[in-house]
N, C-alpha and C positions, 0 to 999 in steps of 0.2 A: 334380244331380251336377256340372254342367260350374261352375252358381256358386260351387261347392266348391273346384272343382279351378282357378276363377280365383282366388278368396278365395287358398288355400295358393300360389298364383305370386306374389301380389302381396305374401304375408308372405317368403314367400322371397324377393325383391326387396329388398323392406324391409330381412330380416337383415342380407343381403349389403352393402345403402349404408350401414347399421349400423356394420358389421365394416368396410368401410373408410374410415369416417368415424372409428372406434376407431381404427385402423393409423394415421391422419394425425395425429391427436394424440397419439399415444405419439410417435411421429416428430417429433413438434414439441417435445414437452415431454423429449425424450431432445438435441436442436440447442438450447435451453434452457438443459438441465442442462450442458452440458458450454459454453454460451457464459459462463455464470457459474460452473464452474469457474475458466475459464483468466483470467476475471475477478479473481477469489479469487484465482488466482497473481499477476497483474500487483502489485493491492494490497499484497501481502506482500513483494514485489518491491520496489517503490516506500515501505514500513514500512520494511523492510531498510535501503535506502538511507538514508534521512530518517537512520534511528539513528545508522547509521556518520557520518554527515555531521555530527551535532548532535554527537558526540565529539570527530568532528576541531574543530569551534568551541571546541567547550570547552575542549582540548587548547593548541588557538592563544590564545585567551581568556588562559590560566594561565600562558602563556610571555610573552604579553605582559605581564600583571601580572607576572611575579618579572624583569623585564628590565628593568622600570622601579621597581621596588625597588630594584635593583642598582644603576642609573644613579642614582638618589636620593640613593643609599646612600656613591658614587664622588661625589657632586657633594658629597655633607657633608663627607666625607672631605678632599676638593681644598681646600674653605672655611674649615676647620680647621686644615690645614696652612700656608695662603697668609695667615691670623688673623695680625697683627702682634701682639708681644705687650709690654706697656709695662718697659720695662727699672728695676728699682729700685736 
């Protein structure tokens, strides 16, 4: 009887470092989930950014090409006008 009654202490021992060897990994895998949520936000954060950023390039990009079309456009212009032309 008494090896019975150690047998059922030492399963109940057992349970018990079980169940909180269970608790420690949920707890860890819960410090986990939410380290790679906030992760996940940084990211989209940081996508966010990039986008807006590669617009304004673009944006700057497109003004400096139509500025220097314009300038081009003013320097033909000047070239033509300043054109001597042969008198007959």
């Amino acid at each position: 009887m008494q090896a019975f009654t150690q047998e059922q202490t030492d399963l109940t021992t057992a349970v018990h470092l079980l169940d909180e060897e269970i608790q420690r990994c949920y707890s860890n895998m819960q410090t986990r989930i939410e380290e790679k949520t906030e992760r996940e936000r940084g990211l989209t954060q940081k996508q966010t950014t990039f986008s807006e950023l590669h617009q304004t390039v673009e944006a700057a990009e497109a003004a400096v090409t139509q500025s220097r079309i314009r300038h081009a456009a003013l320097g033909e212009k000047k070239r033509i006008r300043t054109r001597t032309w042969p008198i007959d």
